[in-house]
C-alpha positions in Angstrom: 0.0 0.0 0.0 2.4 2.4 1.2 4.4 1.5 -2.7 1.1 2.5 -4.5 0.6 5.3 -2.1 4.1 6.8 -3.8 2.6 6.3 -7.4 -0.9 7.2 -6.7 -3.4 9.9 -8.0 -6.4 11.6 -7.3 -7.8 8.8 -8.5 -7.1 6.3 -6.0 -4.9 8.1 -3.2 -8.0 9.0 -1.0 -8.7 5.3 -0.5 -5.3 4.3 -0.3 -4.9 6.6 2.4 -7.9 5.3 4.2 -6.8 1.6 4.1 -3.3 2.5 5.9 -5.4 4.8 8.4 -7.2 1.6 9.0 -4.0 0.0 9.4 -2.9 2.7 11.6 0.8 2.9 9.4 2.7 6.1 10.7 4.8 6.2 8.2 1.7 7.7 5.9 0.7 9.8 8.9 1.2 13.6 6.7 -0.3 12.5 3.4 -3.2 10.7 5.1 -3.5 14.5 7.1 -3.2 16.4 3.7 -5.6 14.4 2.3 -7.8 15.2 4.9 -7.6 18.8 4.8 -8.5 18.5 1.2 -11.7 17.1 1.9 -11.0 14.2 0.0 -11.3 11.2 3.0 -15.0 12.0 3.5 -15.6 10.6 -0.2 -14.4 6.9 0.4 -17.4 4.7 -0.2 -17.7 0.6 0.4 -18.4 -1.5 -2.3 -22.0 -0.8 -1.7 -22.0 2.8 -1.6 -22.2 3.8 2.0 -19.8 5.5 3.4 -16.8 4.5 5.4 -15.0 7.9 6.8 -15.0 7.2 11.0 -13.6 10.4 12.3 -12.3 8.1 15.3 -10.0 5.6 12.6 -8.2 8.7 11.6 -7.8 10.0 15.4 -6.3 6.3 16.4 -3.6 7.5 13.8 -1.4 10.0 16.3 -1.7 10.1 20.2 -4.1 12.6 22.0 -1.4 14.8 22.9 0.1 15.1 19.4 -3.5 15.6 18.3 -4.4 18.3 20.8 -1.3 20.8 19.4 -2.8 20.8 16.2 -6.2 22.7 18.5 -5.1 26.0 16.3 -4.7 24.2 12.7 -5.8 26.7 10.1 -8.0 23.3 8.6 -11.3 23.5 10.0 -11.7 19.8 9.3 -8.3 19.3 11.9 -9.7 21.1 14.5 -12.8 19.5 13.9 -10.9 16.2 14.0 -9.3 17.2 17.2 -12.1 18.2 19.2 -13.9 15.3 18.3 -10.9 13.1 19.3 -11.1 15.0 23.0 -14.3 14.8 23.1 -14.6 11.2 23.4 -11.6 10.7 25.4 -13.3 13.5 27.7 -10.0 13.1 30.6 -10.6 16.6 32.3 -6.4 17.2 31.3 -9.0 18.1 27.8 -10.7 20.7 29.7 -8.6 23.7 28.4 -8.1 22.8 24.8 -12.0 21.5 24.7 -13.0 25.3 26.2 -10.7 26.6 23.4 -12.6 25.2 20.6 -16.1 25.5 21.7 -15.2 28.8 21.6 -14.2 28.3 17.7 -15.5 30.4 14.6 -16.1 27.4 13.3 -19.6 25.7 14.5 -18.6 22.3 13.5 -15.7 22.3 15.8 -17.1 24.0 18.6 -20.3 21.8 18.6 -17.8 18.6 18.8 -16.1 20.3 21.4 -19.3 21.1 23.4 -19.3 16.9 23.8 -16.4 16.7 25.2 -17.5 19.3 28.1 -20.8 17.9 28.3 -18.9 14.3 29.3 -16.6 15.9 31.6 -19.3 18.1 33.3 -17.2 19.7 36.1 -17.2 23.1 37.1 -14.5 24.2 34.5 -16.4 23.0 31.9 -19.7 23.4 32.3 -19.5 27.3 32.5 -17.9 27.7 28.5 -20.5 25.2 27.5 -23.8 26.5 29.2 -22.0 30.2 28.2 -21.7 28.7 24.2 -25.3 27.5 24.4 -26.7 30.2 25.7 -25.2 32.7 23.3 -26.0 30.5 19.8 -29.1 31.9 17.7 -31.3 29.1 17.2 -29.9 27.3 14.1 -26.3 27.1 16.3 -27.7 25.9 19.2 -30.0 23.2 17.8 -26.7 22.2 16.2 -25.2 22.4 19.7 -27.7 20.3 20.7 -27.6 18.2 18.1 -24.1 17.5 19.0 -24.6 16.9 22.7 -27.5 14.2 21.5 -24.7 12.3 19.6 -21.8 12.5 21.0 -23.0 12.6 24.9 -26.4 10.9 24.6 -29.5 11.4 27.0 -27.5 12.9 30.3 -25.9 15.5 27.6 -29.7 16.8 26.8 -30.9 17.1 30.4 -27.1 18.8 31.5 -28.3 21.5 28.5 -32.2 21.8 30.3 -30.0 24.2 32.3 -29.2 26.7 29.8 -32.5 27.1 29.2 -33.5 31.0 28.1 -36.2 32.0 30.3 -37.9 34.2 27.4 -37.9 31.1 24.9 -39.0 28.3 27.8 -41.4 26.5 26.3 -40.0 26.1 23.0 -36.4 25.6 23.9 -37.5 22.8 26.3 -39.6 21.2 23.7 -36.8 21.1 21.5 -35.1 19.2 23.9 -37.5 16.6 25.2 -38.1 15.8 21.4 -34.9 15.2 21.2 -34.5 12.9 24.2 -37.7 10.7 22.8 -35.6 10.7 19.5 -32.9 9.1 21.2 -34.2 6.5 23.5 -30.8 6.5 25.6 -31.3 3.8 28.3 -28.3 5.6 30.8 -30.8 8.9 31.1 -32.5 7.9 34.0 -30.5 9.0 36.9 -29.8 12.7 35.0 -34.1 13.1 34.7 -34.1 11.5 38.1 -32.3 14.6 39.0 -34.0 17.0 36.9 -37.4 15.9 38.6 -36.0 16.6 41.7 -36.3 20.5 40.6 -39.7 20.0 40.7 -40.0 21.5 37.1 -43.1 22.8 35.5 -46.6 19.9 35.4 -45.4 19.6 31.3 -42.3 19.2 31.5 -42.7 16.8 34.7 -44.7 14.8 32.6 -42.6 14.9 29.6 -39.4 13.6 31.8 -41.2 10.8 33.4 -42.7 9.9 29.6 -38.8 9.9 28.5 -37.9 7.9 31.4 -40.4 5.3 30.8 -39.6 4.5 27.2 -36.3 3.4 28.1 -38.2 1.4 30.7 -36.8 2.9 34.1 -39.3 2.0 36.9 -38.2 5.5 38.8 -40.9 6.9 36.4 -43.9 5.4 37.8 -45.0 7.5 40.6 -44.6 10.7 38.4 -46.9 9.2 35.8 -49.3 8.1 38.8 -48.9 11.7 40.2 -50.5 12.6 36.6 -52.8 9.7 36.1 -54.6 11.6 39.1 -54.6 15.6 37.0 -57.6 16.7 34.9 -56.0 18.8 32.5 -58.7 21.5 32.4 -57.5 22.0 36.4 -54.1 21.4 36.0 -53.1 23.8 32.7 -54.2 27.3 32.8 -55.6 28.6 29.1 -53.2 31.6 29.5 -50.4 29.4 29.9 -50.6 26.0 28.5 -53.6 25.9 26.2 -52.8 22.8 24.3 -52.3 20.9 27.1 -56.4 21.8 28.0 -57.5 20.6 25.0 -57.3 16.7 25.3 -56.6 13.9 27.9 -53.6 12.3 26.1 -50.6 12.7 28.6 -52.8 10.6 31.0 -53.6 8.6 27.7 -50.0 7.9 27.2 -48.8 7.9 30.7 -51.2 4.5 31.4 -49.8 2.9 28.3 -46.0 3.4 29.3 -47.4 2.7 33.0 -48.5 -1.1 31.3 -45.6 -1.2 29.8 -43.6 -1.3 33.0 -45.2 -3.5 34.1 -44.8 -6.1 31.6 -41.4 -5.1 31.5 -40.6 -5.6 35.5 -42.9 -9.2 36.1 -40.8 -8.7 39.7 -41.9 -5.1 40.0 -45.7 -5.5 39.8 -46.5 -5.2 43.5 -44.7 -2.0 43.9 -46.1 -0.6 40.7 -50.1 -1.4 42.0 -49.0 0.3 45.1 -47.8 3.4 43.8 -50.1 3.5 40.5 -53.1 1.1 40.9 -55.8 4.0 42.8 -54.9 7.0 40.3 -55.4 4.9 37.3 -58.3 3.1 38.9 -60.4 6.8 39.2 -59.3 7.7 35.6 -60.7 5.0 34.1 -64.4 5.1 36.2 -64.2 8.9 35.8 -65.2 8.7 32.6 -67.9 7.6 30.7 -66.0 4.9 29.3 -63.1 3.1 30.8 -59.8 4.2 28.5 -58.3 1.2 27.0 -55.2 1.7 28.0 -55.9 2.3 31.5 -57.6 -0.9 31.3 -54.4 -2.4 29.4 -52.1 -1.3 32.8 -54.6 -2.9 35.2 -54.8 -6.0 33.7 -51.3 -6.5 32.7 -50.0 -5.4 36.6 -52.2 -7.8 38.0 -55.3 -5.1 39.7 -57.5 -6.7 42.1 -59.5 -3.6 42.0 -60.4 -3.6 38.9 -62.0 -7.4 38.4 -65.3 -6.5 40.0 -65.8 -3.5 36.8 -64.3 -5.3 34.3 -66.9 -8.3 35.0 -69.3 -5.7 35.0 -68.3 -4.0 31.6 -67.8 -7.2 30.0 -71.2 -8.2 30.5 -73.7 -5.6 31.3 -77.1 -6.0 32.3 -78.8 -3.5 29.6 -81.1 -6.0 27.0 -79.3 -6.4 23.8 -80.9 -4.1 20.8 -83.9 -5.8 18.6 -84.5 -6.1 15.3 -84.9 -2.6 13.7 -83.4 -0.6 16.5 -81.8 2.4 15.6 -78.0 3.8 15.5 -75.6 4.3 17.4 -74.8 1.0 19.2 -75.2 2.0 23.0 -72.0 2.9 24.8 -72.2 -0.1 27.0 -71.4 -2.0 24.3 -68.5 -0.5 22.8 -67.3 -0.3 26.4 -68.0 -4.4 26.5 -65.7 -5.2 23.7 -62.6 -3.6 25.0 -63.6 -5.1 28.5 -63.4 -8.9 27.5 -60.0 -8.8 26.2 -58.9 -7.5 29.8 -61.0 -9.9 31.3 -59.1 -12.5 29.4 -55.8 -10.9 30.0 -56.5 -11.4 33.7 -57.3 -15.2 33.5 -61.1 -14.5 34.9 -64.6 -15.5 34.1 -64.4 -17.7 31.1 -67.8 -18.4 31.0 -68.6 -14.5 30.6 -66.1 -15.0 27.2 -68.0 -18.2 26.1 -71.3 -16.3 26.9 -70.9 -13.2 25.0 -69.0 -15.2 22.1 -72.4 -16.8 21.5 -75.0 -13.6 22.4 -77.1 -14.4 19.7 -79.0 -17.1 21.5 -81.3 -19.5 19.6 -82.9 -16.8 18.0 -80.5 -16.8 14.4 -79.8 -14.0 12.2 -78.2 -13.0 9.3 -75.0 -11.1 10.8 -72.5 -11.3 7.4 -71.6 -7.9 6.5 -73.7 -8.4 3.8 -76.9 -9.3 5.1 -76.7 -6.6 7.9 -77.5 -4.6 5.0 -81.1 -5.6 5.3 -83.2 -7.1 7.8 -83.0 -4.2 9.9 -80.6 -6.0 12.2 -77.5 -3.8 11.8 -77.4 -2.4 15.1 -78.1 -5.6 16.7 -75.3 -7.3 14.3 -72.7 -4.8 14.8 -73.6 -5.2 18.7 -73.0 -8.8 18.3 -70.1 -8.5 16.3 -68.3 -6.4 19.0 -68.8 -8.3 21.5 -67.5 -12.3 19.5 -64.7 -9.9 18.6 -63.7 -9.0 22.5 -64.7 -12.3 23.7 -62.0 -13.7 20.7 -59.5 -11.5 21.8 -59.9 -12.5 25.5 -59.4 -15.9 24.6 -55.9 -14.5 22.4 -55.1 -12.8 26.1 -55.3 -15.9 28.4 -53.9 -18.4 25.9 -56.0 -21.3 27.3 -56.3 -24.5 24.4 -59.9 -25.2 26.2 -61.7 -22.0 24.3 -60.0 -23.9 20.7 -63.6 -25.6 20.4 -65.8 -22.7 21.2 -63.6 -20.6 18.4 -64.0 -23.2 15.7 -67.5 -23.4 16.2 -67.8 -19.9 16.0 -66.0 -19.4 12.9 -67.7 -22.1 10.9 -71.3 -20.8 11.4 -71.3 -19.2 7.8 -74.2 -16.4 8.8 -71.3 -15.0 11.9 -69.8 -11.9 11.1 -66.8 -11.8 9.3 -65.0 -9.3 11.1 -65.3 -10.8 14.4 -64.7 -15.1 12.8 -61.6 -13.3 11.7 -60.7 -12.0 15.0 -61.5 -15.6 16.4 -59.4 -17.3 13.7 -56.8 -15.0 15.0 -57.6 -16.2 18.4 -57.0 -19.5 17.5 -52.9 -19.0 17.0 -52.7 -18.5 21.0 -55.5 -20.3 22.3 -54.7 -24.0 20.9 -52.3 -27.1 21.0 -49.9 -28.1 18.7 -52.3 -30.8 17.7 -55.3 -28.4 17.6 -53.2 -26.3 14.6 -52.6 -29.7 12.9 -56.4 -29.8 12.5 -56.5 -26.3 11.5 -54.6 -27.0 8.7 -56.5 -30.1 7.5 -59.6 -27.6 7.2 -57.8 -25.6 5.1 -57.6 -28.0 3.1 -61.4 -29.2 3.7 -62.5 -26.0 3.0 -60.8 -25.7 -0.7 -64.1 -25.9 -2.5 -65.4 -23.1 -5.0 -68.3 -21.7 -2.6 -67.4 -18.4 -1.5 -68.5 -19.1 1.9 -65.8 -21.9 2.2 -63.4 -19.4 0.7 -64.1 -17.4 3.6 -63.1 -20.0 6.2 -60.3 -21.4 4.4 -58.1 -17.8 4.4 -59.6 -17.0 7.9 -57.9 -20.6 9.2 -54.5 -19.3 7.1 -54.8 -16.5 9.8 -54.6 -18.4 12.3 -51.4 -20.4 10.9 -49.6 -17.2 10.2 -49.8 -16.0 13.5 -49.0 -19.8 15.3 -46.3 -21.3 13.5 -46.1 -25.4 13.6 -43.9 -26.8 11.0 -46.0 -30.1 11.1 -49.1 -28.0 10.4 -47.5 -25.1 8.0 -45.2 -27.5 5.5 -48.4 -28.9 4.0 -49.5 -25.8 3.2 -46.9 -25.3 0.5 -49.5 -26.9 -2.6 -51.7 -24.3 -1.6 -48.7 -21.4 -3.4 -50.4 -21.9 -7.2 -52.5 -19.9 -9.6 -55.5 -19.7 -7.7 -58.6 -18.0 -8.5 -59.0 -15.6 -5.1 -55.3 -14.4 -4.8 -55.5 -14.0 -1.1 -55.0 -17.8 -0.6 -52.0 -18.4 -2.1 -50.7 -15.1 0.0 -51.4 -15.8 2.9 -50.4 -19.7 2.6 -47.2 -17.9 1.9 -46.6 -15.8 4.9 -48.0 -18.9 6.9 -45.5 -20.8 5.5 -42.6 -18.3 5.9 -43.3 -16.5 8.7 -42.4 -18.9 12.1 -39.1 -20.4 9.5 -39.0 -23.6 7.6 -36.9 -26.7 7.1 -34.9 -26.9 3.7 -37.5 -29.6 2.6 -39.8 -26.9 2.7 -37.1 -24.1 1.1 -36.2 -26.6 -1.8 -40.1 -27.1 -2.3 -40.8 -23.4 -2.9 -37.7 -22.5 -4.9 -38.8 -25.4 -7.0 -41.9 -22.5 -7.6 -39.9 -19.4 -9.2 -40.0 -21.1 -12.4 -43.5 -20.4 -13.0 -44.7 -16.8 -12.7 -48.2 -17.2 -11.9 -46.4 -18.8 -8.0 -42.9 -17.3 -7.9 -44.0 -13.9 -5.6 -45.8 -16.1 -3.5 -42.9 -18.6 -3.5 -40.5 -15.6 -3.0 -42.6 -14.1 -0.1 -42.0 -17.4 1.7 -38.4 -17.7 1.4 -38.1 -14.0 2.2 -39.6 -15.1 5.7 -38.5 -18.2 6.9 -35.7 -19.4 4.7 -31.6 -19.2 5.1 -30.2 -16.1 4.0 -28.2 -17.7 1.3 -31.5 -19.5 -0.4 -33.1 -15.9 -0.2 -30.3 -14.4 -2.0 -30.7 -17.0 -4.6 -34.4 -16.7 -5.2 -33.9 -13.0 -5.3 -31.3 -13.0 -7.6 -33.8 -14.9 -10.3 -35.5 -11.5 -10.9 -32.5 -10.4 -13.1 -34.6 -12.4 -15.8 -37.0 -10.4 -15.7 -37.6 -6.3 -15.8 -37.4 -3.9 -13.0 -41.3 -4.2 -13.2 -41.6 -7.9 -12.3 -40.4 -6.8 -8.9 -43.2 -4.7 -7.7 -45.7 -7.5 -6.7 -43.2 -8.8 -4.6 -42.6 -5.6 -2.6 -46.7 -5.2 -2.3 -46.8 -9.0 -0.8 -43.9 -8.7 1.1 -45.0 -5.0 2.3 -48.2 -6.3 3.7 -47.0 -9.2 5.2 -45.9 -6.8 8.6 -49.1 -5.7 9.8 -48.8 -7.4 12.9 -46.1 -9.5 15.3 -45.9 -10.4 18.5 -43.7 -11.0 21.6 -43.0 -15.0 20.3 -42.3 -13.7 17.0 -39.1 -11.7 18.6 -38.1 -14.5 21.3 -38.6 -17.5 18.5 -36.2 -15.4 16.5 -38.3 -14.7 13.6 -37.8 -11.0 13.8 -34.0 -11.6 13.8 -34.3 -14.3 10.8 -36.7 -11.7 9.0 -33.6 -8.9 9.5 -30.6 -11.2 9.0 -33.1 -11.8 5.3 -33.4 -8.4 4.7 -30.1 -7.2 4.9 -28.8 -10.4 2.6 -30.8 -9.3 -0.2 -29.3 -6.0 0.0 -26.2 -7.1 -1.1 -27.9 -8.3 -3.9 -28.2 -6.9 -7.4 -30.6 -7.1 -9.8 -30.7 -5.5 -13.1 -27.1 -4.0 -11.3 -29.2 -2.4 -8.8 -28.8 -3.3 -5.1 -32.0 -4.2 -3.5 -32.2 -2.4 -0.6 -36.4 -2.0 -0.4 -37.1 -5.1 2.2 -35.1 -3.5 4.2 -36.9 -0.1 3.8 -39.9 -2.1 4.4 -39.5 -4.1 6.9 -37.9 -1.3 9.3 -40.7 0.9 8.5 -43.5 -2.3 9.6 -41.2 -1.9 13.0 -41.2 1.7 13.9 -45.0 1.4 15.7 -45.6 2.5 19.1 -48.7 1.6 20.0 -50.6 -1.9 21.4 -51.5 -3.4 18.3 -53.7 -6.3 19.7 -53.4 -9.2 21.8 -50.2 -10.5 22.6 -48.2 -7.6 20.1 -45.2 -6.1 21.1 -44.8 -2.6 21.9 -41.5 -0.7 20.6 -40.4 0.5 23.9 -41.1 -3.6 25.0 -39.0 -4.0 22.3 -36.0 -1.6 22.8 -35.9 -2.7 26.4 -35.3 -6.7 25.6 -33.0 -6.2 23.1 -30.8 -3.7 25.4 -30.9 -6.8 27.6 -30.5 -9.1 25.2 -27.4 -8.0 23.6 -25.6 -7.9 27.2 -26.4 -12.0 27.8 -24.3 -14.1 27.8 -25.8 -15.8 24.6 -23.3 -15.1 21.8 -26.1 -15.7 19.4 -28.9 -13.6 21.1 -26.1 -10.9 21.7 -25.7 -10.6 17.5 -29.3 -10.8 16.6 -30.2 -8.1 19.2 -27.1 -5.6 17.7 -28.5 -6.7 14.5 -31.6 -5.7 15.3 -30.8 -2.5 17.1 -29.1 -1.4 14.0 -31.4 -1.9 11.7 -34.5 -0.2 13.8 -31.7 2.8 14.2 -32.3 2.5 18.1 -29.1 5.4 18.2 -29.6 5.5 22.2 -29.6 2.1 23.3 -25.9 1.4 20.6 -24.7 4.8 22.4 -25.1 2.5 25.5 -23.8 -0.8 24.7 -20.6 1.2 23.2 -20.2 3.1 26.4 -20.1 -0.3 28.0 -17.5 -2.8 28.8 -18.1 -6.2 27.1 -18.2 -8.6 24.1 -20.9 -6.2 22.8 -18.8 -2.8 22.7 -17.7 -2.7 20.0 -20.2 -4.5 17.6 -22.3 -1.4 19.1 -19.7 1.1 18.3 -19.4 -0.3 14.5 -23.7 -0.4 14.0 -23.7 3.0 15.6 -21.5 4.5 13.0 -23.3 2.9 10.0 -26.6 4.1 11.9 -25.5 7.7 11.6 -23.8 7.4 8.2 -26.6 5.6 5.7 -26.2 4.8 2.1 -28.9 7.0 0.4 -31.7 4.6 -0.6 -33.9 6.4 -4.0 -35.9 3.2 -4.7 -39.9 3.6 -5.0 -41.6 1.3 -2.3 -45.4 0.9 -1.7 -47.6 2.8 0.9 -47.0 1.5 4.3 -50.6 -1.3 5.6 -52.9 -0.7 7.5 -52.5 -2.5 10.8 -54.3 -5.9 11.3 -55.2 -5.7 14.9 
């Protein structure tokens, strides 16, 4: 290198100079420098067009003290370079030099430097930095911030709460809290802890306990009980805080992260009813109707309190409507539907779920979306419907095989609604045996015939496959991938097949499909799912027989296959498998482009924050397991959870794991950069679905 280095041009020097840098070779120590003060470093580029420039490879090159005398180079990029070099050492021997550049002309070097200051946090250096945020105009000191948020993390953000300008509050403070939800960083608990202990503003108290939460510190639950217990229209003033009059969701989303918790901390629960269990209990029979999420937390913590409503929500003693009655469906209804599935989440009254399941009595009627249309039983039907649908999702909740009989019958009565047979198919993946989704599959199969009504049942059961893989049950489903006259069947015996993994009998089976057209997406689908990354890089790569075109049902199939998962679908590892697939097919090109859309996809299908129906996985559930994960002991769990972190760009949890001493330092270090340096992605991709639950 060094001998091509000597003969070299524009050309190629740049990345000849960045291979020795990773080499760390001295003897190339000035021209790797000039290079760099020619802008020419930040241009090296992989083989797959991301970029590789890591300010800290080129800092490894020279000791710190060598590096801090170059603190007055005339390059901007140098000083920029040294600063950030400083920064992440942060030894207070920096302090000086660090209060030196933050004071720089240049706001790319004195934001670097401000990191450096922020980690120290002494009283040396936190005067120049709270002076240097305080004096930025707004586009400087979001870049300030910006800076902190990257190169300090979480406890950088709350350290700069303190240069707050009393004339721009609000919006300066907002700025910040956005940020800190941005980040995620698991360490900022014990910095908020503090901040909380300045008994800040009913907002902003709210907002630090929110932050806290996400990253699932348990310190936050008696703030968010404190505001489980506020009605806003008492609490805000309309001079003041307006906006904050206008609706209840801070107590909306203080219950959810409040459940959250306490899924999160099983150990924990005791203490959490104890500080949170009364305020959340008068929210919810404040109001007209209980919020689901407040019903969500008192469920999944375990509430005593709460059984004697729930049983009385889930099953009240107003008459069901008659024939012809009138819209809307009463509110004690509505209120029913979300109360079974907390009933079933807390294991009681399964006859209630049985009962309400079959409402209709002896007396039949036509409930099919399509015959509510007449009959003047719409009211009654969509009453009906709600509550089969929360009687099928409390059966999801408590998981118990003995409700497996009561669903199928439920589904196969062909004048049931749809909707809620659907939601009772669904149902069927947690509330079942093995053996019991063997069956299933066999009436898949029964139910292949050309009525409609069949039809009906036959992708409803697929449902239930999807979302309950058994390879005994799910490998016969494989015939069902052909030209079929209602394209949802072949689909969604696809994702069925695919989504739980498959055996290479089952791989070899379905790439024995791409050559016929009329099954290859469905085939491809599959693979994409639950195959090795090696035969998914190999079914991909058949599209370069086609046109760029031929491509686009597969990223519609694929793209809806993501509208819901669940906590087994991370701990069986199909969210890793589905990631590790992902980013193989990336590498892959096709008509010499690199196909980088499942990727897109599939990280978009895992950005949601919300309960998306029994048994789903929130994303702060999510971001808390894999943090955990990725510091087990398990070499394998410890690389699928990096993996993962990377690719849902979870920037505050790798800040953490790179902070940290372990096996996992710097894998985290490596997905961090790559996380803040992206190859630009151009490609068209299709809207994101709906959600299923």
């Amino acid at each position: 290198l060094l001998k091509a280095l000597a003969e070299s041009d524009d050309s190629d020097k740049p990345q000849i100079c960045w291979a020795l840098a990773v080499l760390k070779e001295p003897a190339a120590y000035d021209t790797i420098f000039a290079e760099y003060r020619a802008g020419h470093l930040a241009k090296v580029q992989r083989l797959d067009g991301s970029p590789t420039f890591d300010p800290e490879t080129l800092a490894n090159l020279a000791s710190l003290d060598k590096l801090a005398e170059l603190k007055a180079d005339p390059s901007a990029s140098v000083r920029q370079l040294v600063a950030t070099a400083l920064s992440k050492s942060a030894e207070p021997k920096w302090t000086d030099a660090l209060i030196t550049l933050v004071k720089d002309k240049d706001i790319e070097v004195a934001r670097e430097a401000a990191v450096g200051l922020g980690k120290i946090a002494n009283e040396a250096s936190m005067g120049p930095l709270l002076e240097a945020l305080g004096k930025a105009d707004k586009d400087h000191r979001e870049s300030f911030l910006g800076a902190m948020r990257d190169g300090v993390g979480g406890r950088g953000l709350v350290v700069a709460l303190r240069s707050i300008d009393k004339t721009h509050e609000k919006f300066q403070l907002k700025v910040i809290f956005d940020m800190l939800r941005e980040l995620e960083d698991p360490r900022v608990g014990d910095a908020l802890d503090e901040y909380l202990k300045t008994d800040p503003k009913p907002h902003w108290r709210t907002e630090a306990a929110l932050r806290m939460a996400e990253v699932g510190d348990l310190r936050a639950v008696p703030h968010l009980a404190w505001r489980m217990q506020q009605d806003p229209l008492k609490l805000y003033n309309q001079i003041d805080d307006p906006e904050h009059r206008q609706d209840d969701n801070e107590r909306v989303v203080s219950a959810r992260m409040l459940a959250d918790l306490a899924i999160l901390h099983p150990d924990a629960k005791a203490k959490i009813l104890q500080e949170a269990e009364g305020a959340v209990m008068e929210w919810v029979t404040s109001k007209p109707q209980p919020h689901a999420n407040g019903l969500r937390f008192l469920a999944a913590a375990g509430s005593p309190q709460v059984l004697p409503k729930l049983k009385a929500w889930a099953d009240p003693s107003k008459p069901l409507p008659g024939p012809g009655a009138q819209p809307p469906v009463a509110m004690e209804w509505e209120t029913a539907q979300s109360a079974l599935r907390y009933m079933g989440w807390a294991q009681q009254n399964f006859g209630i779920l049985e009962k309400q399941m079959f409402r209709q009595g002896k007396e039949k009627y036509d409930l099919t979306m399509e015959g509510m249309m007449g009959g003047g039983v719409a009211v009654l039907g969509m009453t009906l419907r709600g509550l089969a649908f929360g009687a099928a999702d409390g059966f999801a909740q408590w998981g118990d095989p003995k409700a497996y009989p009561s669903l199928v019958k439920y589904i196969e009565e062909k004048q049931n609604n749809e909707q809620s047979r659907i939601e009772a198919c669904f149902a069927i993946s947690w509330a079942s045996t093995d053996e019991n989704m063997k069956e299933v599959a066999s009436k898949v199969q029964k139910f292949g015939g050309a009525d409609p009504k069949d039809t009906f049942i036959r992708k409803c059961y697929l449902e239930s496959l999807i979302h309950r893989s058994v390879p005994e049950a799910t490998g016969t489903l494989v015939d069902l991938i052909k030209n079929d006259s209602d394209i949802d069947v072949p689909r969604q015996a696809a994702r069925a097949v695919g989504i739980g993994g498959m055996s290479p009998a089952t791989s070899q089976a379905l790439m024995g499909k791409l050559a016929d057209q009329s099954t290859k997406t469905n085939a491809v689908v599959a693979l994409m799912l639950g195959a090795d990354t090696d035969t998914v890089k190999r079914a991909i790569a058949t599209y370069n027989e086609g046109g760029p075109e031929t491509m686009e049902e597969l990223k519609m199939v694929y793209n809806g296959s993501f509208g819901y998962w669940s906590d087994v679908n991370y701990s069986h590892g199909d969210v890793a498998r589905w990631v590790a697939n992902a980013e193989a097919i990336s590498r892959v090109k096709v008509n010499d482009a690199l196909q980088d859309w499942p990727k897109q996809l599939l990280s978009r299908a895992m950005q949601g924050d919300f309960d998306n129906g029994p048994r789903s996985m929130t994303r702060v559930q999510l971001r808390v397991k894999l943090y955990r994960d990725a510091k087990s002991g398990d070499p394998k769990k410890q690389a699928e959870s990096l993996s993962i972190l990377k690719f849902m760009k979870e920037k505050g949890v790798l800040m953490a794991l790179r902070s940290e001493d372990g096996a996992w330092k710097e894998p985290a270090r490596q997905a961090f950069f790559e996380v803040m340096n992206p190859k630009m992605f151009s490609d068209s991709l299709p809207d994101a679905p709906a959600a299923k639950k």
